[in-house]
Every structure is written in structure tokens, then in C-alpha cells.
C-alpha positions, 0 to 999 in steps of 0.5 A: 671840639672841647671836652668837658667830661671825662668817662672811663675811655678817656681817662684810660687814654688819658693815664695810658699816654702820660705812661708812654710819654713817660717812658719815652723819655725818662732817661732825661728825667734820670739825666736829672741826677744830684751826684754826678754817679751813674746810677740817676734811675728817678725816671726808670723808677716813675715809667716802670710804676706807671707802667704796673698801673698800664698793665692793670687797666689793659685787661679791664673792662669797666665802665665808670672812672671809679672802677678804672682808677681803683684798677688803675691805682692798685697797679701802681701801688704794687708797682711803685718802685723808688721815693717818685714812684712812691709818691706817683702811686699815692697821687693817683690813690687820691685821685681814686679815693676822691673819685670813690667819694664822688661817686659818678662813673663820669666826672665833670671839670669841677671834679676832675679837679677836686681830684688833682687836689686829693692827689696832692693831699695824699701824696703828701700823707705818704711820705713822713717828713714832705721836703719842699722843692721836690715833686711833692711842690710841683703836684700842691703847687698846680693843685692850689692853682687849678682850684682857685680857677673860677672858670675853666673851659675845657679838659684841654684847658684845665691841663694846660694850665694845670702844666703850666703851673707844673713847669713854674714850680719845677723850675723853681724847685733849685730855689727851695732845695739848694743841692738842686740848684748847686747841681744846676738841675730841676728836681727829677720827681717833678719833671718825671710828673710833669711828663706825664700830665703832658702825656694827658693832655695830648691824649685829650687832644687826640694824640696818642702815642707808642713807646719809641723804637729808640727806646726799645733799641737803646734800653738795656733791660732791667727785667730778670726774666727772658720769655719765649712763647709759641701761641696757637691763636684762637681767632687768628684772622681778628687778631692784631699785633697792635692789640696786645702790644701795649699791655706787654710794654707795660709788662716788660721790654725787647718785646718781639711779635711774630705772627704767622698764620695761626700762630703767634711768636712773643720773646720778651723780657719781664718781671713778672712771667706770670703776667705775661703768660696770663695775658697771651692765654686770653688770646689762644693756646700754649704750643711751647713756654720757655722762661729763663731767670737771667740773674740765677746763680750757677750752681756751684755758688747757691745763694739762699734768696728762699725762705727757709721752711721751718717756722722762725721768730725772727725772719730778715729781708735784705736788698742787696746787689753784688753777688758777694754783698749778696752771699754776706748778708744771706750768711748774717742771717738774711732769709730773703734777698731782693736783688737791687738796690743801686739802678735797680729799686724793688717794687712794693710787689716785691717787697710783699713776695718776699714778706709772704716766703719768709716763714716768722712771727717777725720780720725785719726789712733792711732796704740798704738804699734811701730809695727803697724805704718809701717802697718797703714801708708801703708794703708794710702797710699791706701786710694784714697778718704778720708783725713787719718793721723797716730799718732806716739803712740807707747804704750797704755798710748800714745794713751790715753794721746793723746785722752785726747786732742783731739778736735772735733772743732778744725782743722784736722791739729792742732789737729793732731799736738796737739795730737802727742804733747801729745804723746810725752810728755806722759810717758809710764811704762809697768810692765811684765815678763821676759822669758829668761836671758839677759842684758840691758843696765846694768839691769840684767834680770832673767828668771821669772823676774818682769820688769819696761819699761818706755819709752820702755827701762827696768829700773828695773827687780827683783823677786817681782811684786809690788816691780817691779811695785814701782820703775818703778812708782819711775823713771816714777812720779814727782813733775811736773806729774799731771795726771797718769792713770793705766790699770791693767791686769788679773793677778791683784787684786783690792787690789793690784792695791789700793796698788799701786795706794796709792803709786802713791799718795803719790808720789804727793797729788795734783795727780790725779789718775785713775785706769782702769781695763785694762783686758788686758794679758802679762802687768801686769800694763800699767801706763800712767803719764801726 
């Protein structure tokens, strides 16, 4: 029977299984990474946005697709995590507001795809400069397509189409985008948008899917918090364990449910526990509540991630990784560290928590990672009642370079401006390995290669970590440097580090050199030269 509408119901399966189908598969989307580094997150970034909208519409009762998308949208807007996540919540928001301006609590195909349209319109509002060959393409492309259409038969044949115009322009996006074709991958925004659309469709088909066991089993969870909850349940001969499942897929994961009798057994990892109390109370009563913040520091190392209680000008956010790159940036003055950063991007929610803790008349994001500012500056644009602007740092040693200027006394905007000054004037080295064979821009990478980033590009990749570690301080130190800092990480001894620490001496006897016990994974060394 060919579908022709679309009502609340269906477009709640409909969004729910491009969720799952997402999730299902996104270690391939993350597979999808440029730099052969192991930290790909694209496609942990797009299931985990999805999932904050899933989360949003499974506790909602509505009636008109006006209402389920406005829900549906605010949850991904406060769960966007990374550039794709970003740029999927703001498809969805036009889709929303082309919804809203219809006005129909069901749409016909003619309106399902003006809101495809509106999607890609907004999404590419959203995003300052739009680059060609990434999602972005892949969501105009199909929309352009869809809308010249003069007939379309069905809701089934509308998506197939409209997918089959995504994969072209997913395939081709090597073709606009160089580094991708270079690399020998498709852009991963797009493929992880692309599961989803196909997720869609097979929910109009009538097949609906559950989040793998493979998935659950394999994942190591990124969630702070292990949960553990006993429910007396309120009507224990109509409860379903399928019932409630899918909401807290969409909170978390390791998810284990156990009901006997009258009670009801949930052990957990999340977010945001709040989320998952508030959903098991609607079905019964708490007999015992234990949450766990897996990341908290012991004790005899306090790291100050909470606002501090008196009232301040000037407020600074941070989102770093590594507990000593943690500690450093809390000593420079940061009022609020996000941990993340690398595998790991903070939500829109949690750029917005941490806005609201930060007691001052202004504040100042330092995000640290090209992945996170999209996130950060959406935040901003919900912050009604404070003064916020974000920093364009986009490693570690930016940011750390930019706190070394910054001014209490001075005016919001010349510190700001005297900040992204230093960001652009500090040069960024990283030292990590390669998982997988590739080519860049003539380096020749081999899988378990050692490689020298420096201002994000690979300059070097060879089999021996401080040989790799040496050029990289070659191409990043000169005669006009005065100041480089190193973090190293918990692959590296002390006597390594002095090893290349005297290195960089040598370089320049007037240098001043600093070494930091960064603790942080994947980067064996983050430099930063001034």
C-alpha cells in the first residue's frame, strides 16, 4: 500500500529508525576519517545527536507533525555534538520551521519536500563559510533534485530517489573536496546523513529496526556516568521491557534491564542521569538510586570544573582532555572545564550548562578543537542574558597560547580581539599514529606510523616516535620562536620528554622551554611554539 502522508506516527518511526540505522552502523562513518589518526568520532557525533532528539519525541505525546518536529528539533539542537551533528540538527530545524509554516498537523508529499528544501537551506545558514563536498552538498543536491520532481508516487518513492541523489553526491564529493579524494574516502557528514535518510525510508517501508547487540557489545562507552536503579513498578503486569528500551538507547548505553515480579533492575551508562531518573519514574517508584561519575578526579588532585561563587567580569570555559592539560588551563584562569575534545565532542547542552555555572558579566569559550566550535557558537545563540563570545582555537596549544594574553583588566572586545590574535599567531604540532595506509599531500602514511601535524597538516610519518617528534620540532621551531610549551602524554617517559626538550633547546639557547605532563591519550605530544 503506497503512503502518500505523512502524520505524527509516521514521522515519528520514520526519524526514530534513521536514529537506529544510524547508530547501528556509525563506526563506518567514523572509519571515514581524513587523517589516518584514531580518533574519526563524525559518525559517534551524528548517532549521538540523533539520539538527543530520539529521546525527546519518546516521552511526547502530540498529534500533529508540527509538534513532534518542534520536539524533535529542540532535542537535537541541545544534543548537537561536532561540525555533522551541528549541521543535522540544523536540517531538521528547517525542516521544523517549514512545518510551522505550513501549518498542517499532516503533510502531503508536496510538503514533505518543501521541507527537505528548507532543511538544506538552513543548514546552510548555519554554518559561516558552507564548503562544497561535505554533507552540506550531499542534503542541496538531493533537495534541488526532489523539488524539480513533477511527479512522485509515493512517500517510498519520493525517499528513494531522494537517496539515490544522496549517494551520487556522496560519491562525488572526492571530486570537490580534494583532501577527500587524496585520502580515498567519501566525506563522513554525508555518509552519516545518508543513513539516516535510509533509515527513513525503511520505517515507511514497515521495517523497523533495534539498535544491535554487536553495537552494545563492542562500544566502549563515552558516557560519564554508570547508573544503577531498582524500580518498584506501578503496573507490573502491563509493563514491557521493549516499552521503554528505546528511550534509554537514546539516553546512553551498556543498557541492562531486569524485571522480576514487581520490580524492575536498570544499569546503565549516560549523560545526563536526570534524564534517565525522569523516564523509569513515570513508570514506578524508586526503592534504591546509585549514580557514579566514572571521570571524577580523586581527591587529592581537585580539578576546579565548577564555577567559582563570587561574581567575576570575565568568566573562561575551556574544553580540554588530559588531566594535566586540564589542571593547566584551570591554573590560567579557566572557570569551567568541558572534558572532551579529541573522540569526545561536547554537546550544545553542555556548552549551555556550563554558560549558566559561570558566574560573569562576560564570558569567553575556548573550544580547543575545529570540531567543537560549530557546538559552541550554536550555544551562544541561546544565551539570552549573558555577554558570550567564542575563540577560533582549534587545538590545545591555541587555546594555551591565547590564555597567556588574556587580560582581566582589559575590555571584553580587545581582549577577545588580542586572544584570536595570539591563536593565529601560535604554531600547533601534535605527534600521533597512523591506523591505516594513505597519502597526503605527498607524505606517505603507513599503518602504525608516527606522524608530525603542524597547523593540522601531516608533515612527516615514519616508524620511530621521536625521530617523528624531531622533524616535527624541525618545521615548527626557528629563530624567531620564543616560547614553546610541550604536553606529553601517557605513552611518554620523563626521559623521553627531556630528550626532546634538549632538542628544542638546541634549537635556540634564548628559548624558553616548558614541559607539562599533559596525561592526555592519542597525542603523544602536543607542542605549542610562540
Amino acid at each position: 500500500m503506497s503512503v502518500c502522508a505523512i502524520n505524527s506516527d509516521l514521522l515519528k518511526k520514520m526519524v526514530i529508525n534513521g536514529a537506529i540505522n544510524l547508530k547501528n552502523q556509525h563506526k563506518e562513518v567514523d572509519a571515514l576519517n581524513v587523517f589516518p589518526v584514531p580518533d574519526g568520532d563524525t559518525g559517534t557525533n551524528m548517532q549521538m545527536t540523533m539520539m538527543s532528539g530520539v529521546t525527546e519525541i519518546s516521552k511526547a505525546e502530540v498529534t500533529s507533525v508540527v509538534d513532534l518536529s518542534k520536539i524533535f528539533s529542540r532535542g537535537l539542537l541541545m544534543g548537537a555534538r561536532g561540525n555533522s551533528g551541528v549541521i543535522l540538527s540544523q536540517f531538521f530545524r528547517g525542516m521544523y520551521l517549514k512545518l510551522k509554516e505550513i501549518g498542517k498537523p499532516e503533510i502531503d508529499l508536496n510538503d514533505f519536500v518543501q521541507t527537505l528544501v528548507s532543511g538544506y537551506e538552513v543548514a546552510y545558514k548555519a554554518v559561516m563559510e558552507p564548503v562544497e563536498g561535505t554533507i552540506l552538498t550531499v542534503v542541496r543536491e538531493s533537495a534541488e533534485m526532489i523539488e524539480k520532481q513533477e511527479t512522485l508516487e509515493s512517500l517510498e518513492d519520493l525517499l528513494e530517489k531522494y537517496i539515490g541523489q544522496a549517494k551520487k553526491s556522496l560519491a562525488n564529493t572526492p571530486n570537490l573536496l580534494p583532501v577527500l579524494k587524496e585520502a580515498g574516502v567519501v566525506d563522513s557528514g554525508g555518509a552519516g546523513f545518508v543513513k539516516v535518510i535510509e533509515g527513513m525510508l525503511m520505517a515507511v517501508k514497515g521495517e523497523m529496526l533495534e539498535v544491535s547487540t554487536e553495537t552494545k557489545s563492542k562500544d566502549d562507552s563515552k558516557f560519564a556516568y554508570a547508573i544503577d536503579v531498582k524500580l518498584e513498578l506501578k503496573y507490573p503486569n502491563r509493563f514491557k521491557l521493549d516499552s521503554i528500551k528505546p528511550s534509554l538507547e537514546a539516553l546512553g548505553d551498556k543498557i541492562e534491564l531486569n524485571q522480576n515480579d514487581k520490580y524492575l533492575d536498570t544499569k546503565m551508562n549516560a549523560e545526563f542521569p536526570g534524564k534517565v531518573l525522569e523516564l523509569l519514574q513515570k513508570n514506578g517508584e524508586f526503592i534504591t538510586i546509585s549514580i557514579v561519575n566514572k571521570n571524577a578526579p580523586v581527591v587529592e588532585e581537585p580539578q576546579k570544573t565548577e564555577a567559582k561563587q563570587e561574581h567575576k567580569t570575565y568568566g573562561l570555559i575551556s574544553v580540554c582532555f588530559g588531566e594535566g592539560i586540564k589542571n593547566t588551563f584551570t591554573e590560567l584562569g579557566c572557570d569551567y572545564i568541558i572534558d572532551g575534545g579529541q573522540t569526545m565532542n561536547p554537546s550544545t547542552e553542555a556548552f549551555l550548562k556550563a554558560v549558566d555555572a559561570v558566574n560573569a558579566d562576560n564570558i569567553i569559550i575556548i573550544p580547543n578543537n575545529s570540531n567543537v566550535i560549530l557546538a559552541a557558537e550554536q550555544a551562544v545563540k541561546l544565551c539570552k542574558n549573558k555577554h558570550v563570545a567564542v575563540l577560533k582555537a582549534k587545538t590545545i596549544a591555541q587555546g594555551y597560547a591565547s590564555l597567556m594574553v588574556f587580560d582581566t583588566t582589559a575590555k571584553f572586545e580587545d581582549n577577545v580581539e588580542a586572544m584570536q590574535e595570539a591563536i593565529s599567531n601560535a604554531t600547533s604540532g601534535e605527534i600521533t599514529y597512523a591506523v591505516r595506509d594513505t597519502e597526503i599531500k605527498g607524505v606517505k602514511i603507513s599503518n602504525g606510523d608516527y606522524m608530525g601535524i603542524a597547523n593540522g597538516n601531516i608533515i612527516v610519518s615514519v616508524k620511530e616516535k621521536m625521530e617523528a617528534a624531531k622533524k616535527l620540532v624541525d618545521n615548527t621551531v626557528n629563530e624567531d620562536s620564543s616560547v614553546v610549551t610541550i604536553f606529553y602524554g601517557k605513552d611518554i617517559t620523563e626521559d623521553e620528554v627531556s630528550e626532546l626538550a634538549d632538542y628544542v633547546q638546541s634549537k635556540n639557547e634564548d628559548l624558553e622551554v616548558e614541559v607539562i605532563n599533559g596525561g592526555q591519550d592519542i597525542y603523544s605530544y602536543i607542542i605549542s611554539v610562540e
